[in-house]
C-alpha positions in Angstrom: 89.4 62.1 -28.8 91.0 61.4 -25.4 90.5 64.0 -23.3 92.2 62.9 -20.4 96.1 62.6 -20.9 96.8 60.1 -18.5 94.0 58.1 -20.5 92.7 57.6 -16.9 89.3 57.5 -18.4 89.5 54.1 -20.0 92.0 52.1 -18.5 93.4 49.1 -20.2 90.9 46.2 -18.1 88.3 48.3 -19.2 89.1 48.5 -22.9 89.5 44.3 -22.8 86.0 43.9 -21.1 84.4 45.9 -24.0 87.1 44.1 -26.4 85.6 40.8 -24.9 81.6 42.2 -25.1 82.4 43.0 -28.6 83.2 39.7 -29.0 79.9 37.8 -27.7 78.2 40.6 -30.3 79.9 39.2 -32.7 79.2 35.7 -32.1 75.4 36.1 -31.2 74.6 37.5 -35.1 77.7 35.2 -36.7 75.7 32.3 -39.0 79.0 30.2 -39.4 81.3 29.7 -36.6 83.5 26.6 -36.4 82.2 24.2 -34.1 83.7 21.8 -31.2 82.6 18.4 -29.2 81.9 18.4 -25.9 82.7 14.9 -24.1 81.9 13.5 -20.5 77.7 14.6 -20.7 75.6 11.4 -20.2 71.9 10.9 -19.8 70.3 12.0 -17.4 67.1 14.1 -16.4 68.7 17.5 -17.2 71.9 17.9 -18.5 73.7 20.8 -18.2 76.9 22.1 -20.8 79.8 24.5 -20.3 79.1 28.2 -19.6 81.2 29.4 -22.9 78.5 27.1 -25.1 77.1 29.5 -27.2 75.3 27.1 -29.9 73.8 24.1 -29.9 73.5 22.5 -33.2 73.3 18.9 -33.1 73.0 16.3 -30.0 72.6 12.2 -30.3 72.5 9.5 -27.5 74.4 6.2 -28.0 72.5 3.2 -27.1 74.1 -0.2 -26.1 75.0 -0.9 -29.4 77.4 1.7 -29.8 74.6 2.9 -32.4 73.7 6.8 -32.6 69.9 8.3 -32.8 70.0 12.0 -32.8 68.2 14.5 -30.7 66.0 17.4 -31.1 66.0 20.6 -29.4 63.5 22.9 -28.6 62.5 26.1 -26.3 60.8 25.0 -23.5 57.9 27.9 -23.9 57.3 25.8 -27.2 57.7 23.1 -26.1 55.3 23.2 -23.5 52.6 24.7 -25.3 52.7 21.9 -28.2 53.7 19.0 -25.7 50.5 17.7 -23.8 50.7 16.0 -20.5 54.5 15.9 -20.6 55.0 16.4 -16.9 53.2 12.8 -16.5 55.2 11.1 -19.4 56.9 7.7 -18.2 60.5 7.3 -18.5 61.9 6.1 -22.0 64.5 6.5 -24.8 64.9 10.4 -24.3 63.9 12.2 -27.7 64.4 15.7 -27.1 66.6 18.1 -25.4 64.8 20.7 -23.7 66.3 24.3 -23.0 65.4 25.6 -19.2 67.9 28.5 -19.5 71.3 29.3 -21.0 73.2 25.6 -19.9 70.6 23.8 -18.1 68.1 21.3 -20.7 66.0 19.0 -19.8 65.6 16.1 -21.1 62.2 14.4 -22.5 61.3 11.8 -22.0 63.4 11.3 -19.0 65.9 8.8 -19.6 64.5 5.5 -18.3 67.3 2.9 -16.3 68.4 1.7 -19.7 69.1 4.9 -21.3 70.6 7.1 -18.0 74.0 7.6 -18.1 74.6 6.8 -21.5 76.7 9.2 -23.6 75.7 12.0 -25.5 77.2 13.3 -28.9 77.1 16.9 -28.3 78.2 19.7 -31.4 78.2 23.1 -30.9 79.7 26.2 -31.0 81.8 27.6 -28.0 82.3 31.2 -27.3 86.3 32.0 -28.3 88.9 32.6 -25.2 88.1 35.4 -23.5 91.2 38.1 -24.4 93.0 39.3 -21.1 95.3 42.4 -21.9 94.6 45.0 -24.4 98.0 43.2 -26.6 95.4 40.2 -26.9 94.6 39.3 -30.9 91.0 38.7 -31.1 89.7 35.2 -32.4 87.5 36.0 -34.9 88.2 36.3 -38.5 90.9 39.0 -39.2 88.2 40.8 -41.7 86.2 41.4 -38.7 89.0 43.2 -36.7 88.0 46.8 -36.8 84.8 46.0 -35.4 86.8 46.0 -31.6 88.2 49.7 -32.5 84.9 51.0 -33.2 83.1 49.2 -30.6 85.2 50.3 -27.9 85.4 53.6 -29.6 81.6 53.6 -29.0 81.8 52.6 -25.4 84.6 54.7 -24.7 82.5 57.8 -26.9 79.5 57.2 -24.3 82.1 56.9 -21.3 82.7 60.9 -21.9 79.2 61.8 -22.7 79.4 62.5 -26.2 76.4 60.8 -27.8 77.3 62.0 -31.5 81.0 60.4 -32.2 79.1 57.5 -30.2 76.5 56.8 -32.5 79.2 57.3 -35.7 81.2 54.7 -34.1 78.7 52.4 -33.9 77.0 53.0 -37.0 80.8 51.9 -38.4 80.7 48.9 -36.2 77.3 47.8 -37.1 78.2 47.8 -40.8 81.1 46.1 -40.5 79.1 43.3 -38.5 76.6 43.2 -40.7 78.4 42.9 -43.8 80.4 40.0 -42.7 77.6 37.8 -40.9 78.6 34.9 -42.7 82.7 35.4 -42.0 83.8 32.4 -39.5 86.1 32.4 -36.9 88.5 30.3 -39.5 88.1 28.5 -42.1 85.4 26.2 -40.7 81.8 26.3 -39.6 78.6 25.4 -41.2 74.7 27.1 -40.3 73.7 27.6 -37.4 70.9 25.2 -36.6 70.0 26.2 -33.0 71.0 29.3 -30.8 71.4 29.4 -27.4 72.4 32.9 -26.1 71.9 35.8 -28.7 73.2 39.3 -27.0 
């Protein structure tokens, strides 16, 4: 219930920034989601992808033969504590992508002169356009729709200090979300094999 009849307590660029945080909720506990290339990444000691790269679920380098070998990709915490000596490792035919933080990886082994600069196949998932007026459709699946009403119900609910309508609210929202964890943006999308950023 709006108390304020001006609705001065949630104005519209508020109600789009939680319309937008609802949307990297969504995204973070989504297992399909359709996925897109990234071009122009090559080779190189660390790479680092686009700040809307939310997944990362496959990577290859292409050698002078126009001929793929794919990737791996790992945490660096685990990758350090099952990866012995790596900091002296001599530069070579990179095997494995390396994540420092959200965009940055490192790659290992470094790329020696023959393998720097060379492309990278890069498949992931990319966060959707951010929406910028409250007229904006969300896009995510149309079955996961009222999740925005009752998450910025919640946020609005906690806004005017009333705790109760905002923990209904977001027990609605949280049903909704998890009912519909396999739902895609469209049509496309297969399983998530790595996850960058969960929120």
């Amino acid at each position: 219930q709006q108390t304020n009849p001006n609705n001065s307590q949630a104005s519209d660029s508020m109600i789009t920034a939680w319309a937008n945080l609802c949307t990297m909720q969504l995204c973070s506990s989504l297992t399909t989601l359709p996925k897109e290339s990234v071009s122009g990444i090559v080779a190189a000691d660390t790479i680092t992808l686009p700040a809307d790269f939310l997944k990362l679920d496959y990577v290859s380098i292409v050698d002078g033969q126009g001929l793929h070998t794919n990737l791996g990709t790992i945490d660096f915490v685990n990758f350090a504590r099952i990866t012995s000596g790596w900091e002296d490792q001599e530069a070579n035919k990179p095997a494995t992508l390396v994540r420092m933080t959200d965009t940055t990886w490192m790659m290992f082994p470094k790329p020696s002169a023959e393998w720097a600069g060379k492309a990278l196949t890069i498949i992931g998932t990319k966060l959707p356009t951010e929406m910028s007026a409250t007229s904006d459709v969300p896009a995510l699946s149309p079955v996961l729709h009222p999740c925005y009403a009752h998450f910025c119900a919640w946020k609005f609910f906690l806004l005017i200090n009333n705790p109760e309508r905002a923990s209904a609210e977001y027990s609605v929202f949280d049903t909704i979300r998890k009912m519909n964890q396999q739902t895609a943006t469209n049509t496309t999308g297969s399983l998530q094999s790595f996850k960058i950023r969960g929120y």
